[in-house]
N, C-alpha and C positions, 0 to 999 in steps of 0.2 A: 504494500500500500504506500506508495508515494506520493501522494497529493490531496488536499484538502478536498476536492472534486471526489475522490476516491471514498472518503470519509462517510460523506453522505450522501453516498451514491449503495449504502452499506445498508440492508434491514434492519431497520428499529433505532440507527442511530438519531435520525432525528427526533424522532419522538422525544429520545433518553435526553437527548440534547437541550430541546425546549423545556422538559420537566426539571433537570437542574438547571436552567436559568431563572426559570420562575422560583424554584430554593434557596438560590443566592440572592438572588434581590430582596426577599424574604429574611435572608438573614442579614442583609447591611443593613436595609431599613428599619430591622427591630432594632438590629444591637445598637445602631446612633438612638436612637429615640430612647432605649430604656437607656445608656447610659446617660442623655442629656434628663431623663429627667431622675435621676438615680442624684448625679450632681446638683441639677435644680434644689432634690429636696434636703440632700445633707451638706453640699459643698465642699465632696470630698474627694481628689485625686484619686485614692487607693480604693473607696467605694465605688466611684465612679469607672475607674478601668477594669474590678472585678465583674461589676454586673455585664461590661461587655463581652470579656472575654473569660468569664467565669466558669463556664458550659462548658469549655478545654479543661480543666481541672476536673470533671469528672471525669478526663477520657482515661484518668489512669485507673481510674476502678471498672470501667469495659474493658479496658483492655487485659484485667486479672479477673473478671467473673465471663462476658460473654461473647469475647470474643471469637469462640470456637463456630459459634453461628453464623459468620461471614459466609464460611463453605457449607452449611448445614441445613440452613434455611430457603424459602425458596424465594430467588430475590426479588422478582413484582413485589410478592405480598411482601416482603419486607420493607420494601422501602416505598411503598406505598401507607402502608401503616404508622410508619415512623413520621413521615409528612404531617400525617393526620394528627398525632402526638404535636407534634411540633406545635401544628396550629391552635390544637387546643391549649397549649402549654404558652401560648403567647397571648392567645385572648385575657388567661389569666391573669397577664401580667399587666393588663391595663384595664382592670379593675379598681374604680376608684376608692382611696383608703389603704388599699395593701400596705400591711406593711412592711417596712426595710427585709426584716427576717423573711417575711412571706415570700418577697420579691425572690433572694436569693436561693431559699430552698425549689422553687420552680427553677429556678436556671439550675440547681443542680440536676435534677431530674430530667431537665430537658439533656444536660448536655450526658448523661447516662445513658439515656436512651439514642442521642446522634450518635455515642462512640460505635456503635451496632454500623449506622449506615454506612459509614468510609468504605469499612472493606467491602459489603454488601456493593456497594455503588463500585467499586473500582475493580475488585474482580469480575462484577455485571457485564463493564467494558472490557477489559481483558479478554472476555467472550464473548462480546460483539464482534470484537474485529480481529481477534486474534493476538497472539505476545510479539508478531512482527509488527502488528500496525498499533500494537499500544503506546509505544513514544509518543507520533502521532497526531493519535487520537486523545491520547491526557495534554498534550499542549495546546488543544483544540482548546481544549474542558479548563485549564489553568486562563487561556488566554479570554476564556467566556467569563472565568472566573474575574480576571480582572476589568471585564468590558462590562461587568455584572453590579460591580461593588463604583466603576467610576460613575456608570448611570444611577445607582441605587444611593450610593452617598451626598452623591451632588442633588437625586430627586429631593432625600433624605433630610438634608438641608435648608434646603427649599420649602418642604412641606414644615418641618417644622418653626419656618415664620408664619405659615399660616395655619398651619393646625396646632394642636394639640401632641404632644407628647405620645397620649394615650390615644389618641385617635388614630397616629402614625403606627401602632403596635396593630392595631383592630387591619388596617389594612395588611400590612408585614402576616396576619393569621389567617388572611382572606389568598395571599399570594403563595403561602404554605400547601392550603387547600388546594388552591387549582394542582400545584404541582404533583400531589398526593393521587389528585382526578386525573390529570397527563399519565401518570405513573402507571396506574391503573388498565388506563385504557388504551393506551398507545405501545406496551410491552407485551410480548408473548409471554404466558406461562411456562418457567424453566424448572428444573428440577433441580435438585441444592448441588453442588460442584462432589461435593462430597459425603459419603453414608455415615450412618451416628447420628446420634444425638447429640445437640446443642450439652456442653456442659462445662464447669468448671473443672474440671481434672482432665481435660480433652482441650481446654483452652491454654492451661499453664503446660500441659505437654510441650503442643505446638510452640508455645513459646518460647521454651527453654529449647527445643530443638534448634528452630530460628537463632536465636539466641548463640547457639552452640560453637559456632563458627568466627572468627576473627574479622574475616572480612564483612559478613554481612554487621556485626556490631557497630564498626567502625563506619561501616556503609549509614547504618541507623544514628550513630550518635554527631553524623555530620548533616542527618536530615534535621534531627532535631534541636540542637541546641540554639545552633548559629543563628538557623530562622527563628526559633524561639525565644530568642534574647531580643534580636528587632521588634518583633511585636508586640514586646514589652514598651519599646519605642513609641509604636502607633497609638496604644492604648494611653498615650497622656496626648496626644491632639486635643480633646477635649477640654483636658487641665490647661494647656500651654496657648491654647487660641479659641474659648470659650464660644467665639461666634463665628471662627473661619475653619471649626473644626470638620465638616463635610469636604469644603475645598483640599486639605490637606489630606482626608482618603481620599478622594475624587483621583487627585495627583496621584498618590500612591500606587493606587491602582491602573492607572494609566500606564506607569513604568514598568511595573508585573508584567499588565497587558505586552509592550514592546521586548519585555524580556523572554517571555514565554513563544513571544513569534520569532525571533531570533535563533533562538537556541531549536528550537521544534521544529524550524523549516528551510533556515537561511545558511545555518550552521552547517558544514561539511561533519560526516559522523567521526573519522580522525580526529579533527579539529573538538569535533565536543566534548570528547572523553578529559582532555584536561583543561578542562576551562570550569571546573567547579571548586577548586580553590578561589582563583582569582575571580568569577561571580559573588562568592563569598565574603570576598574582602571588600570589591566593591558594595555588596548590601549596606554592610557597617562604617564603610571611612565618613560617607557624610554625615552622616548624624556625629562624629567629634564637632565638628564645625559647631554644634547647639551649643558649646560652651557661650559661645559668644552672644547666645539669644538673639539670634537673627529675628528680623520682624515675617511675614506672614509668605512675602513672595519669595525672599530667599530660603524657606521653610519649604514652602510647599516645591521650589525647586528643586531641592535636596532629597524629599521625599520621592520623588520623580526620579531622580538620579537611581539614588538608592532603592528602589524597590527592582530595577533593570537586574538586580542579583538575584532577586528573587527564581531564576530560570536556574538555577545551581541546581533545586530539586526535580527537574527533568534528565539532569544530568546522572545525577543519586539514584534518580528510581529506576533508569533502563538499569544501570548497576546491579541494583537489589532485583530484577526481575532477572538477571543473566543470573543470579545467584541462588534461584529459588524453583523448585518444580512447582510445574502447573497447578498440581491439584491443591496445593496450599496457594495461591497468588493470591484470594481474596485474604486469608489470614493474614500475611505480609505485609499486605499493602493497609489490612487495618492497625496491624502494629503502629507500621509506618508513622498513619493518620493519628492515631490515639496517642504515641510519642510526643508526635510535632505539636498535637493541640494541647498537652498537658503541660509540656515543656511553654507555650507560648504562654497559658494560665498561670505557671508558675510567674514567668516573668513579667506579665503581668501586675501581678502583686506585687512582686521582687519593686520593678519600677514604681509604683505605687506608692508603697512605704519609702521608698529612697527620696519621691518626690512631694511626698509628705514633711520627711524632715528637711530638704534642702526646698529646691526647684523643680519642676516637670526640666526645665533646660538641663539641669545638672544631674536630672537620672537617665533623660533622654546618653550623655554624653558617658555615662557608666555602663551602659546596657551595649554601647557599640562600642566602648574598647575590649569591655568582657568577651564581646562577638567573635573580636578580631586575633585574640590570647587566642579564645578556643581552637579557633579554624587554625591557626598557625598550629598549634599542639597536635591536632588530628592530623593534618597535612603529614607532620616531620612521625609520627609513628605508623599512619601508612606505607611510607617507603622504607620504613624498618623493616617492615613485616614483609616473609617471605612471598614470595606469588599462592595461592593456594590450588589447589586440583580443580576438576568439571566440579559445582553444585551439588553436595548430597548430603541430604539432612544427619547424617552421620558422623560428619566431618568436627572437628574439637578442637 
């Protein structure tokens, strides 16, 4: 599969296509709204970037209770159902009165229940189009991703000068739903990838096999920290430009977006294999420049800049997929996913409290030299480490 032409020229990809667009826009436009009015009601950095990116800190308890169900389940109705969770799990949260505690125990539940969908959704793809054309097709889904969140944060923005908070959530449950109804009805009924039952002692197996191996860890601890530390970044937009907080995802996303086309189409496949360090480093150098509290256009440039890294994890996961047999890919790839999002929740917080006791500017600028240690560290122990054999979960 060489060409975007190719892509959805593919059964069922469009369908799968439009239904996670309408989930991403769904999720920019809650998570600005519940975190602006999270802020509104307490005025708090650390409260404010938990409730957006809070839902990632559940993904490390999916990913030790049920992640086995990625391969187990049967993924329509899975990720059909989870949609529909989603939206009922957002109508709640704009509820008028809720309180603070209310608030956040829904985002953990919500974000319990998404840890399920990653692998479900990604291995889904990996069997649309197969493990040749899954590059791809995830840089289709990365670059929707970011053409999802620059329309949705910018709408996001927008609506809430003229709406309500809580009104902008009721829509974000309404955009859940449709996707839920896409989902539904626009995918063939498959059969789960793999026999068994869903379980927890079938979930930490897999894992610790996954796990088992040098390269895939190293593979995994470069997906998730690095981007996990920046998003600790994003998550004080709010804190650090109270009113041009949309503009600055809008940006953000815009740069993903060009990075994700870059790497996925433009890039020679020689050429892309080592270009995930230096992606990496580009994620994090511009955010040091926040020492200086730049005002909004040189913020939102930087943001721009620095998200163009963001394409490092295209780079990681063909990696992890040469690493991995088929019949675990959806497990993998939700490790993956439930890593990256817990790791971002951590940092989250992590920046939150930093920017509690300092500045958003001066946690912003801790988060991205942290970034730039890490990747340097993983870099120089990768090329310690000897070449390993063909992929088999056996491997120590």
């Amino acid at each position: 599969m060489r060409s975007y032409r190719d892509l959805f020229r593919t059964p069922e990809f469009t369908p799968f296509f439009l239904a996670t667009a309408a989930h991403t826009a769904a999720l920019t436009i809650g998570g600005l709204a519940l975190g602006t009015l999270v802020f509104r009601a307490t005025g708090s950095p650390l409260l404010s970037a938990v409730s957006m990116f809070g839902p990632q800190l559940a993904q490390v308890l999916g990913a030790t209770f049920l992640l086995s169900g990625a391969d187990r389940l049967p993924p329509r109705a899975t990720l059909a159902g989870i949609g529909l969770a989603a939206a009922i799990g957002t109508a709640l949260l704009a509820l008028p009165g809720l309180p603070i505690a209310a608030v956040f125990g829904v985002v953990l539940v919500q974000g319990l229940i998404a840890s399920l969908g990653t692998g479900v959704r990604w291995g889904l793809l990996n069997e649309i189009l197969s493990k040749g054309g899954y590059l791809l097709g995830r840089s289709v889904f990365n670059m929707l991703s970011g053409l999802m969140q620059v329309i949705g944060f910018a709408t996001g923005g927008i609506l809430l000068t003229l709406l309500s908070p809580r009104a902008c959530l009721l829509l974000a449950a309404a955009l859940y739903a449709t996707a839920a109804l896409g989902t539904r009805l626009g995918l063939s009924a498959r059969p789960p990838r793999t026999s068994g039952r869903p379980s927890v002692a079938a979930t930490w197996r897999t894992n610790a096999l996954l796990w088992s191996s040098r390269s895939r860890r190293l593979t995994y601890l470069g997906l998730w920290i690095p981007n996990g530390l920046m998003v600790g970044c994003e998550s004080l937009y709010v804190s650090y430009a109270p009113h041009a907080a949309g503009a600055l995802f809008a940006c953000g996303a815009l740069g993903m977006f060009v990075g994700d086309m870059t790497v996925g189409r433009l890039v020679p496949p020689g050429l892309r294999r080592r270009l995930a360090v230096p992606l990496l480093l580009l994620l994090a150098t511009p955010y040091l420049f926040f020492v200086l509290q730049p005002g909004v256009a040189l913020a939102a440039a930087a943001a721009t800049v620095s998200s163009v890294g963001f394409g490092a994890s295209l780079v990681q996961q063909e990696r992890l997929m040469e690493l991995t047999p088929d019949e675990l890919t959806g497990h993998a790839l939700g490790l993956h996913s439930a890593g990256m999002l817990t790791m971002q929740g951590v940092s989250a917080s992590l920046a939150g409290s930093v920017a509690q006791l300092t500045s958003p500017a001066t946690a912003m600028t801790v988060m991205a030299l942290a970034s730039v240690c890490v990747t340097l560290m993983l870099a120089t122990a990768a090329r310690r480490g000897a070449p390993e054999p063909a992929p088999a979960l056996q491997e120590s």
